[in-house]
C-alpha positions in Angstrom: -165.7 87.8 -104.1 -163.0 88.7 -101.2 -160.5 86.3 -100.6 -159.3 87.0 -96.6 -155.6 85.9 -96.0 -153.4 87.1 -93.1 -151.5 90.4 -93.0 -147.9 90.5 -93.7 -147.1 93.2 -91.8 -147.5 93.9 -88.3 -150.9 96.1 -87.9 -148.4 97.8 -84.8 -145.9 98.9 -87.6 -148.6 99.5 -90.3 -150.6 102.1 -87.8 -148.1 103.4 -85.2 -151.1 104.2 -82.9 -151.2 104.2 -79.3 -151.5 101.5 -77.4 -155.7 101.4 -76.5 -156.5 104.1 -79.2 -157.8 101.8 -81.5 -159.8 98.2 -81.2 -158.6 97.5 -84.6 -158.7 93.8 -86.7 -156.5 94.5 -90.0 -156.2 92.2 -92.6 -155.4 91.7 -96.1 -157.8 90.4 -98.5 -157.3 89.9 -102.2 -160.1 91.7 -103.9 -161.6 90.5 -107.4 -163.1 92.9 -110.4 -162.3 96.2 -111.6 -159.4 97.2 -109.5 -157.7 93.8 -110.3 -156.0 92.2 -107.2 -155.3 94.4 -104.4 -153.7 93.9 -100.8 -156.4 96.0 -98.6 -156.3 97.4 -95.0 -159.4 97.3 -92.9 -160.0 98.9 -89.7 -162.8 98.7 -87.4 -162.5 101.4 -84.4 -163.9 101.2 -81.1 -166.2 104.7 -79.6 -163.7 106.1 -77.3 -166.7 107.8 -75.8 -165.3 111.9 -76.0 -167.6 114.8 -75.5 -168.3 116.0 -79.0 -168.2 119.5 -79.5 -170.0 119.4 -83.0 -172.5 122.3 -84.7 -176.9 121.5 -83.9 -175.9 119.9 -80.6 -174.7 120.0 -76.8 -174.9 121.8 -73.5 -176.1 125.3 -73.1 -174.6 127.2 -70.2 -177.7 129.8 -68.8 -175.1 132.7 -68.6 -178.3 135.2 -68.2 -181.2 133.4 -66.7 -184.3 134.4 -64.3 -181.8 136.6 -62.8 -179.4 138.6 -64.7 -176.6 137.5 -61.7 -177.3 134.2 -62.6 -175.1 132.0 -63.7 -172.4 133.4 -65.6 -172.1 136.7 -62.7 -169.0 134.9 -60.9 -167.3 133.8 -63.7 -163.7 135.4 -64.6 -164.0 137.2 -68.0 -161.0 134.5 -69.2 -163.7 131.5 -67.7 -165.4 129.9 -70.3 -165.9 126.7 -68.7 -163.7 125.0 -70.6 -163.7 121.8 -68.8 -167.2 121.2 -68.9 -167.8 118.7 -71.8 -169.8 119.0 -74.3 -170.4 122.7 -73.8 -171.1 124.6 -77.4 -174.0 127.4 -76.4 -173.7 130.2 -74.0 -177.3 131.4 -73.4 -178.6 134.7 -72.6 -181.9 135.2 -71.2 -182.2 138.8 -71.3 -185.2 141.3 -70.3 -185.4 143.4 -73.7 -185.6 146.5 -71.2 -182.1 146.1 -70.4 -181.1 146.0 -74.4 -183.6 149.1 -75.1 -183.7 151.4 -71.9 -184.7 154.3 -73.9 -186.1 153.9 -77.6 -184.1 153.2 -80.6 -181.2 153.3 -77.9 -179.8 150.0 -78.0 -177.2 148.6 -75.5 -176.1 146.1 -77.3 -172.6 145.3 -75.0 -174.6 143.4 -72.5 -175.4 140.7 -75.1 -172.0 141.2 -77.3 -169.6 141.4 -74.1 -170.5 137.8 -72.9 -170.6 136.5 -76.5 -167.5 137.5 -77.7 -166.0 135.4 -75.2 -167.5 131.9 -75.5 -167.6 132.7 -79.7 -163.7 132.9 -79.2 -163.6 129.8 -77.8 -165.3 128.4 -81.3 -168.6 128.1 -79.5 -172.2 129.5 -80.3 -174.6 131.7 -78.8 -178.1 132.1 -78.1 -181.0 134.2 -77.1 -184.4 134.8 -75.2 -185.6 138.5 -75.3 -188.5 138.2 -72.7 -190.9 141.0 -71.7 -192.5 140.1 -68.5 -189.8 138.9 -65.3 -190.1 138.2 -61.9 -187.0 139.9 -61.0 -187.6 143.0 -61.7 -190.5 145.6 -62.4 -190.5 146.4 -66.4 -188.9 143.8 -68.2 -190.6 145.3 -71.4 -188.8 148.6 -71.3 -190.8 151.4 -68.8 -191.1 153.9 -72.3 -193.2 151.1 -73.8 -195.9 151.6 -70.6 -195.6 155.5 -70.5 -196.1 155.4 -74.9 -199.5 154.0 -73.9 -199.4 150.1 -74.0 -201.8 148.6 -71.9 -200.4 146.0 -69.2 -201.2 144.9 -65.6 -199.7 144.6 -62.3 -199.4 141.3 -60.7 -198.0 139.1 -57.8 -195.7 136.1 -58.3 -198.6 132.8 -57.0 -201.7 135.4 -56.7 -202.3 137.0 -60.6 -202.9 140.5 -61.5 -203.7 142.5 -58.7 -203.4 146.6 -58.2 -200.7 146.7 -55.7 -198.4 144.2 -57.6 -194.7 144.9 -57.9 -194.4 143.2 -61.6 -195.7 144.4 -64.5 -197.1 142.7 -67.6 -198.0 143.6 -71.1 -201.1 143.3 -73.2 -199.8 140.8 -75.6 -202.3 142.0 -78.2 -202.0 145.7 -77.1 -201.2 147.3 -80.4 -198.7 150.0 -79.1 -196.9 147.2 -77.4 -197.0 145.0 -80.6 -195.5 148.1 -82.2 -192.8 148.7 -80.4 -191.6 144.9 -79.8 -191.8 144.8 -84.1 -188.8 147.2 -84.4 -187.0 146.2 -80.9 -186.7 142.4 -83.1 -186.0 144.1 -86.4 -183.1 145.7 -85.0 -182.4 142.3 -83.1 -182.3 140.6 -85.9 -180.4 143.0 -88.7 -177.3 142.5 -86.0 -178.0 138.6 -85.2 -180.3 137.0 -87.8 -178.4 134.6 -90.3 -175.3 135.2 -87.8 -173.4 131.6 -88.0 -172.3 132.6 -84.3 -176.4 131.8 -83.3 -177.3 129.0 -82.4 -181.3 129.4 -81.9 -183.3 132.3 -80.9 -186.5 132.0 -78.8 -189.6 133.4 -79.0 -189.6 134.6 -75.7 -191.5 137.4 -76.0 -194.8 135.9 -74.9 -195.4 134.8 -70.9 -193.5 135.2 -68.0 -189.7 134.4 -68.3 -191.2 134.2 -71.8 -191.8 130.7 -71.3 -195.6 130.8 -73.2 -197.7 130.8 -70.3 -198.7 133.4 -67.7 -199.0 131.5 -64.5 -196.8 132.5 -62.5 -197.4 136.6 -63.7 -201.3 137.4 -64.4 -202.5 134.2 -64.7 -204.7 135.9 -68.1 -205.6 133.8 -70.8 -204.3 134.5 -73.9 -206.0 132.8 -77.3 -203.7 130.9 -79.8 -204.2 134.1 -81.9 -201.9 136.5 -79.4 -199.7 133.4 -79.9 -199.3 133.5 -83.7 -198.8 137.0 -83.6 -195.5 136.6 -82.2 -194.3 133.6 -83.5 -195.4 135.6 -86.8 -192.9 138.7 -85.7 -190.1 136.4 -85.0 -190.5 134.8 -88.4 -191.1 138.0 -90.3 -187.4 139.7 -89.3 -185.5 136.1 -88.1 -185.4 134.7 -91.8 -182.1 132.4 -91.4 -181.6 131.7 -87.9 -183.2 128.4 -86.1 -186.1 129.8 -83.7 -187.6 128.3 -80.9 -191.0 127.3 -79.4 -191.9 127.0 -76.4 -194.0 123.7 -75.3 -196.2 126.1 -73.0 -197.5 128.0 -75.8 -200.2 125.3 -75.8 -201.1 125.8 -72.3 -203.7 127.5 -70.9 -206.6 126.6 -73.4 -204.9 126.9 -76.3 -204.2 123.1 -77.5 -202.2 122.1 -80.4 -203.0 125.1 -83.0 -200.5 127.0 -81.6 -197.9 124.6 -81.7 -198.8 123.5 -84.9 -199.0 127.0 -86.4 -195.2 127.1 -85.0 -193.8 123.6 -86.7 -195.4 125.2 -89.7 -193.4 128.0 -89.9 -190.0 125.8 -89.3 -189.5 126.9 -85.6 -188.1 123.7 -83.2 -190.0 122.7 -79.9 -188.2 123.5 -76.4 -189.1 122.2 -73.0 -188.2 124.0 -69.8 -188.1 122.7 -66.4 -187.9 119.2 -66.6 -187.6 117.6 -63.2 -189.4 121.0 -61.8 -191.8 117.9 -60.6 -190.7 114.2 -60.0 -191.6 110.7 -60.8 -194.1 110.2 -63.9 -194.3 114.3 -64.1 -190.8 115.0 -65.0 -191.9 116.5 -68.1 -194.9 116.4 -70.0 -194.1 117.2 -73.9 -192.3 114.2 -75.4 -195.3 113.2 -77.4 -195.2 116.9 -78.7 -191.8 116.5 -79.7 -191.9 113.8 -82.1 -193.8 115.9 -84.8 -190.3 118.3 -84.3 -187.1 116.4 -83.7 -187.5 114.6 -87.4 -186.6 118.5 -89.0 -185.4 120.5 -86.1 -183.5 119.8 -83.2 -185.4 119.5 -80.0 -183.8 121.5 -77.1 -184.3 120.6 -73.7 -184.2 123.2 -70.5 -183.9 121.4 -67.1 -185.6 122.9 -63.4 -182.6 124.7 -61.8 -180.3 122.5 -60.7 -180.2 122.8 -57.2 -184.0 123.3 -56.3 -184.7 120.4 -58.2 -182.0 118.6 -56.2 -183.3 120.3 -53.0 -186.8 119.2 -53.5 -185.9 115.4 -54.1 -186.7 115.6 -57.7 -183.9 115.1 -59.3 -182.4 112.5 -57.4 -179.5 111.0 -60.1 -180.6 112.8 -62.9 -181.7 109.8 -64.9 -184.6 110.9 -66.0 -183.1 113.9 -67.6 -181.0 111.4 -69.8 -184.3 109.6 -70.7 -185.9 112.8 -71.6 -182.9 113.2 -74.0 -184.0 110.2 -75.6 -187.5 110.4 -75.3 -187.8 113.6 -77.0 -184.6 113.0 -79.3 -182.9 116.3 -77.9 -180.0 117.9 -79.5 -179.3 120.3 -77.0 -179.5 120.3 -73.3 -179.2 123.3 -70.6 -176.7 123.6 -67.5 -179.1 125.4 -65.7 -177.2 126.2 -62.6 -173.8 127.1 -61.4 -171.7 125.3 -64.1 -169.0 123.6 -61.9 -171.4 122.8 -59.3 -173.9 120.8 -61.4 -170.7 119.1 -63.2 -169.5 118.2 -59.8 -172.9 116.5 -58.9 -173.5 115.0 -62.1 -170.0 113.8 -63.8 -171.4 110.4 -65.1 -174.8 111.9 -65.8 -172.9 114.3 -68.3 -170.8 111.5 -69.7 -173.6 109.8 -70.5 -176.0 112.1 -72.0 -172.9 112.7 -74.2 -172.9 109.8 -76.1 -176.2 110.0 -77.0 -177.3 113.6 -77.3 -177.7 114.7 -80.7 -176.0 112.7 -83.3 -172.9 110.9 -82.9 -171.0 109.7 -86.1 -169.5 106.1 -85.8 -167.3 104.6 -88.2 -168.1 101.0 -88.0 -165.8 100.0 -90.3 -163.0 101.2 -92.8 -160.8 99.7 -95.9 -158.6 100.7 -98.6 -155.7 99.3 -100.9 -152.6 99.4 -99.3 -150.9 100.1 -102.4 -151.4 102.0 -104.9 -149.5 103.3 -108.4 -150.3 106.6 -109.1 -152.6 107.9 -111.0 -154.8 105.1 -110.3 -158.4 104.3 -109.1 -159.2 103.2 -105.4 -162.2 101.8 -104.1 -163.1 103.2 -100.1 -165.2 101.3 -98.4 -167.2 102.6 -95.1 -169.7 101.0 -92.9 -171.1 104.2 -90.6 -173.6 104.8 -87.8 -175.1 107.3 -86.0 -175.6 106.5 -82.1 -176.7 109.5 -81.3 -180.9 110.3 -80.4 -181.3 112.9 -83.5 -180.1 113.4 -87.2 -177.3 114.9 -88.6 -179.4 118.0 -89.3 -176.7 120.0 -91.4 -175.6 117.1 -92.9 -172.1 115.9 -93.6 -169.7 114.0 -96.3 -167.0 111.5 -95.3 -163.7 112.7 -96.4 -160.4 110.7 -97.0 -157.2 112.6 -96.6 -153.8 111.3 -97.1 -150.8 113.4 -95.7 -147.8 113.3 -96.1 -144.4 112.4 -93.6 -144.6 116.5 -92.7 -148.2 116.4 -92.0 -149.0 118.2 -95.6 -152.3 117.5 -97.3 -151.3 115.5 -100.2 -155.0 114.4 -101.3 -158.4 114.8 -100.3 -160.6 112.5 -101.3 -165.2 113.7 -100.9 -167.9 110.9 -101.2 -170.2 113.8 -102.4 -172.6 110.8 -102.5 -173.3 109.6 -98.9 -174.8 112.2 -96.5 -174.6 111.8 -92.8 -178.2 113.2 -92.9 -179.4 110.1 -94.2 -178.1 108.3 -91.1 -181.2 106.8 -88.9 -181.1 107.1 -85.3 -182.5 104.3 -83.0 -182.4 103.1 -79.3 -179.2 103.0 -77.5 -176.3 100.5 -79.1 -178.9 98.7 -81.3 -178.2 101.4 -84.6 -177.2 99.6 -87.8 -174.2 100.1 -90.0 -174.6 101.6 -93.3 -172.4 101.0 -95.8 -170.7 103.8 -97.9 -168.4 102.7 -101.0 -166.8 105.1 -103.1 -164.3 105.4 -106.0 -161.8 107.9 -106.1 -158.2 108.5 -108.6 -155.4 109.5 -107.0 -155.0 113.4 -108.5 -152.1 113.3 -111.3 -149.8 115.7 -109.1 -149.5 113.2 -106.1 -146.0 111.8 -105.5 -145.7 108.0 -105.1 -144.3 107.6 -101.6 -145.8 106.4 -98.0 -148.7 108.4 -96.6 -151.0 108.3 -93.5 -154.9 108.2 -94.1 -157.1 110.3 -92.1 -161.2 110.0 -92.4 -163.1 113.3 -91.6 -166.7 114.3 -92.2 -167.7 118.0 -93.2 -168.6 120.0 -96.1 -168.9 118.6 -100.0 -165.3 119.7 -101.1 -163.2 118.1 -98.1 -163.5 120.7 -95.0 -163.9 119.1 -91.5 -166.7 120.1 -89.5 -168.2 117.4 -87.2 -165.8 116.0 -84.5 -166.1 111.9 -84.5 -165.7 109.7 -81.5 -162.2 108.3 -82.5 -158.4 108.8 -81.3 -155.6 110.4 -83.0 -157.0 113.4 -84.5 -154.9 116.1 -86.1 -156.4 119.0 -84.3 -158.6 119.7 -87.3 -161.3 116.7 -87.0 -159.4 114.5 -89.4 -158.7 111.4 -87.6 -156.0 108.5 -88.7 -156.9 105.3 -89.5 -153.7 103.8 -91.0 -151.1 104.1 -94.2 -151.3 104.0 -97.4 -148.5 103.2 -100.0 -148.0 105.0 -103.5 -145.9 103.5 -106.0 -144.8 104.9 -108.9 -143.4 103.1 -112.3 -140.2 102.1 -110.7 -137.9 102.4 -107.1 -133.8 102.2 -107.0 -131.5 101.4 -104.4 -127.6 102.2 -104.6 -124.5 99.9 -103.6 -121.2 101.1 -102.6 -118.8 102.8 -105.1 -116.8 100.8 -106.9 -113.6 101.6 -109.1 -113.2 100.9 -112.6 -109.5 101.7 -113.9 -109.9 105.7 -114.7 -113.5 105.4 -114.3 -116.1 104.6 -111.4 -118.8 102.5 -111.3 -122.1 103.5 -109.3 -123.8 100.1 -109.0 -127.5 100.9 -108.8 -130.7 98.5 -109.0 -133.4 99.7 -110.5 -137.2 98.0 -109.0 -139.4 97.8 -112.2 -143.3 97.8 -111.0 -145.4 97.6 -114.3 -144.6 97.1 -117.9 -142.6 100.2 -119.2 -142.6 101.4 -122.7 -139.7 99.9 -124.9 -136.6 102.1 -124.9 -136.6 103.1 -121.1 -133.1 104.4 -120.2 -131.7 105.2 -117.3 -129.8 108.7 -116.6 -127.1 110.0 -114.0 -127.1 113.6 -112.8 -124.2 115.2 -110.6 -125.8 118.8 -109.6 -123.5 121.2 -108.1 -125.2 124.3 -106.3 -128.4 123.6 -107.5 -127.4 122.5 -111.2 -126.2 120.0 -113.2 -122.9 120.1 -113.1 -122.2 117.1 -115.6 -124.3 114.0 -116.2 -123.4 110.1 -116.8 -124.6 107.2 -118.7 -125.5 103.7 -117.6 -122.7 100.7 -117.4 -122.4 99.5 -121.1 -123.4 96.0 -119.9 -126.0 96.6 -118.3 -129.5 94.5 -120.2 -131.3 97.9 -120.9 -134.6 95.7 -122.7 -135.2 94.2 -119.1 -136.4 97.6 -117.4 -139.5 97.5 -119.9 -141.1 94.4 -117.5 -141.5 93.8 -113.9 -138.4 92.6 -111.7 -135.3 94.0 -110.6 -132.6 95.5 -113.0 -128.6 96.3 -112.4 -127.8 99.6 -114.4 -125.6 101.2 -112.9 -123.6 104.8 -113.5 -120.3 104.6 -115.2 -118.4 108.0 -114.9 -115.1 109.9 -114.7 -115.4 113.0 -112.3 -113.8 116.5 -115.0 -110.7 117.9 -114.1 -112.7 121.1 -113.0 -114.8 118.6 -110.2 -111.7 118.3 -108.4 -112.6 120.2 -104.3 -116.2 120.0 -104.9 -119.1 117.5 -103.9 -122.2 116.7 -106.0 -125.5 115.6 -105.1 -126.3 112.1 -107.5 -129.6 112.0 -108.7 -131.0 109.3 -111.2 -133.8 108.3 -113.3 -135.5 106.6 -116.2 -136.8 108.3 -119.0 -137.5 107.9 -123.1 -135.5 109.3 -125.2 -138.4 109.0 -127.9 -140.5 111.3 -125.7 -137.8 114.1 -125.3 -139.1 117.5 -124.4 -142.4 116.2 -123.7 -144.3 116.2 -120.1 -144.4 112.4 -120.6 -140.4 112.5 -120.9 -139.4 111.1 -117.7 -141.0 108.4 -115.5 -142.1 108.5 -112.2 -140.1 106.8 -109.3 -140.9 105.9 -105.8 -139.2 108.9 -104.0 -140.0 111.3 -106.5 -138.4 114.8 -105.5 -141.4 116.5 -108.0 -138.9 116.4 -111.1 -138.9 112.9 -111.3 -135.1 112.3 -109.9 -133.9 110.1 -106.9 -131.4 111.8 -104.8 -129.0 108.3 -104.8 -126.3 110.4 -102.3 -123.4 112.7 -102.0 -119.9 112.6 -104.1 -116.5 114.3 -103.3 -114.2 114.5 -105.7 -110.6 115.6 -103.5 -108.4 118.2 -105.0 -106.1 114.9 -105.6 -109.2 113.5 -107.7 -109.6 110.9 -105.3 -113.9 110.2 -104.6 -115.8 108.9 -102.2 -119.5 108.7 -102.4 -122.2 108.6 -99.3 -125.6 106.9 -100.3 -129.0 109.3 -99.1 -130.4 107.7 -95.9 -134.2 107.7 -96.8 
């Protein structure tokens, strides 16, 4: 049962953020059972609706496309588009004649130089090897033709004619088959299980390599010359995600082929949406739904501009209600990338927050205080808002750092998997709740810390950006403070004197019941030693630091004639003289310095032997 009271302490001190970052509603709540009564924090953050740049999702720049020029031929080799949001894929649609132009001679620089420059930029690539264009004559490589593969000449609109400037393969020509096996071995001994991939197509079948043959010879093909190629991709592509094309069921060939596909764990892609308007903006969404449960869905939009220039695709809604219609993870810029930014700014924004997954956390609390050594209870109420699952999967992580920004404890619910996270229609996904217990390592210092919430790997590694304000630059994000006490705390008066002697007046903060025969000790360390040590004030009532409350004890000493000229650091602390020369000998204060000593301030002893003491500003 949770009693709710009001907080204390200012939520604007307690959380230093931003004004704006957070929509937060702290309070403190008494909670009853196995962790006793606690003070706890709650936060409840608002979607601050950022472009998440997070692996399995986003936009996919068409650096190579129908045209090698196009779209990635007037960009700077420093341009990676880095103000377009959302953008994780470069995507190179490349005709394998211009990776092969002689056998077994492989130029692999045209797909590596490109790469190399959006992978530095912590993105991902991917590929479509195609062997039929409309761009150029021999997509498959000329040497293929001359070894003997069978093909035909056609015309863009008109099919395969004699006099036809384009030239397309026999997909079931043997010698062709051959050739295109080792062209994707060696494909895939340099890119296959590559974490720098994001998909590969199977592109190797129909014009642009799209499935269909249409717009080449406008030859039907059976769903047999289909699962020969899907079968080649699979046979040297083990790891990496591949990709279907929705037009492999064209022409006659119906749902066997697409089938046959899903079966082998490839994803479904769509090209050309809004090529047409209206009720024929795409065609495939009922296809997609036996795929987007496993795989994520990617989606390929009509060329920006013709679509545009045709009337199509007037505000580019229907684009974002493809995204949800087919529960798409990734989507394509398929145009000049600043250009179709500049027309579609809100379009972007708001395919954002719903492409893929998107990780809410609805809700967050922890004590506010803790001893150390203790157990904690976390308690999490998350969402996913985005149209598709958490594919790879992800565990909330609780981080507590330090006053430098040091990682003083990471804290993995190895239990609740973002995976397991449903997706639904827009703003109507429900909260699931996550509760954890977690002890605070034995080597964490009591002491104030801030408390950051990530989500990656099982052993505390972020990995999937969330929608949510002050992050740390490494996808931990801070939610608010957390307190760790240790057995006792200690505050220092002025220095007083005491005839020949001086007296240190120091209260000592008892937390929790102490053993019997707790003592207090004084050390004055000189250049990194201990230089001579003091005892508590004979009158002080030593039995009172074994229970809760405040104690005086304070230090009664007499500088040595040889401390005259020098300063000394004071340190205190309790310990047990029972326990001497065990790990257990000395307790653990507030401030601990990791030998279980206070720094209480700075003494100078003049060459007259006159002292002055400065307490430590903490």
């Amino acid at each position: 049962m949770n009693c709710v009271a009001s907080a204390s302490v200012p939520w604007q001190k307690q959380f230093r953020m931003k004004p704006l970052s957070l929509v937060l509603f702290l309070v403190a709540s008494v909670c009853c059972g196995a962790f006793g009564a606690e003070e706890r924090a709650t936060v409840r953050p608002a979607d601050n609706d950022a472009a998440l740049d997070n692996p399995g999702m986003g936009w996919v720049f068409h650096f190579y496309d129908n045209h090698v020029k196009n779209y990635g031929s007037q960009l700077a080799p420093s341009d990676t588009v880095d103000d377009f949001p959302g953008l994780t894929v470069v995507y190179l649609r490349l005709p394998w004649s211009l990776v092969e132009p002689e056998e077994g001679r492989f130029n692999w620089s045209v797909v590596d130089t490109p790469a190399q420059r959006w992978i530095a930029r912590g993105k991902q690539v991917a590929f479509r090897f195609t062997c039929c264009e409309s761009f150029m004559r021999y997509a498959t490589p000329e040497w293929v033709a001359k070894a003997g593969a069978k093909g035909h000449n056609f015309k863009p609109g008109k099919g395969a004619t004699d006099d036809g400037p384009f030239w397309e393969p026999d997909y079931d020509d043997p010698v062709f088959l051959e050739k295109l096996d080792h062209f994707l071995a060696a494909a895939a001994a340099r890119y296959d299980g590559n974490p720098e991939v994001a998909f590969v197509d199977v592109g190797s079948f129909g014009v642009w390599g799209e499935g269909h043959t249409h717009s080449s010879s406008k030859l039907p093909f059976s769903a047999a010359t289909v699962r020969r190629h899907v079968d080649l991709y699979c046979k040297h592509f083990k790891r990496t995600l591949l990709a279907a094309n929705d037009d492999l069921a064209n022409q006659g060939r119906g749902q066997e082929a697409i089938d046959d596909a899903r079966a082998h764990g490839l994803t479904l892609r769509d090209d050309s949406i809004l090529v047409q308007g209206g009720k024929h903006a795409y065609f495939s969404a009922a296809m997609a739904q036996a795929f987007w449960p496993a795989t994520p869905v990617i989606l390929e939009s009509e060329h920006y501009g013709g679509s545009r220039d045709r009337g199509h695709w007037k505000d580019g809604s229907l684009y974002l209600q493809a995204v949800e219609d087919y529960h798409a993870s990734y989507v394509s810029i398929h145009w000049w990338p600043r250009e179709f930014l500049a027309g579609n700014r809100e379009l972007v924004a708001r395919i954002n927050r719903r492409l893929g997954y998107r990780l809410q956390l609805a809700e967050a609390s922890w004590p506010r205080q803790l001893q150390v050594e203790s157990r904690f209870r976390f308690s999490a109420r998350w969402r996913n808002a985005g149209v598709a699952p958490c594919y790879g999967g992800g565990w909330p992580a609780l981080t507590l750092k330090d006053a430098k920004g040091g990682i003083a404890g990471v804290f993995v619910d190895g239990k609740f998997d973002a995976r397991a996270l449903p997706v639904g229609a827009p703003d109507k996904v429900e909260a699931h709740a996550e509760e954890a217990e977690f002890t605070l390592p034995f080597n964490l210092r009591a002491g104030p810390y801030d408390v950051f919430i990530s989500v990656g790997t099982r052993t505390g590694t972020p990995k999937i950006a969330l929608p949510l304000p002050d992050g740390d630059g490494a996808r931990r994000y801070r939610l608010g403070a957390l307190q760790v006490t240790g057995d006792y705390a200690v505050r220092v008066q002025p220095l007083q004197s005491r005839g020949d002697k001086w007296l240190l007046p120091v209260t000592w903060s008892i937390h929790r019941p102490l053993p019997d025969g707790v003592t207090p000790f004084f050390h004055f360390d000189s250049d990194g030693k201990i230089a001579f040590t003091a005892w508590h004030d004979p009158g002080a009532r030593l039995a009172a630091l074994a229970q809760p409350g405040e104690v005086e004890a304070g230090c009664l000493f007499a500088p040595p004639e040889s401390g005259r000229g020098k300063s000394f650091t004071v340190r205190a602390g309790l310990w047990l003289p029972q326990q001497i020369g065990r790990p257990n000998e000395r307790l653990l204060p507030d401030d601990d310095e990791g030998d279980h000593r206070v720094t209480l301030g700075q003494l100078r002893v003049g060459a007259d032997g006159t002292v002055t003491f400065e307490a430590d500003k903490k």
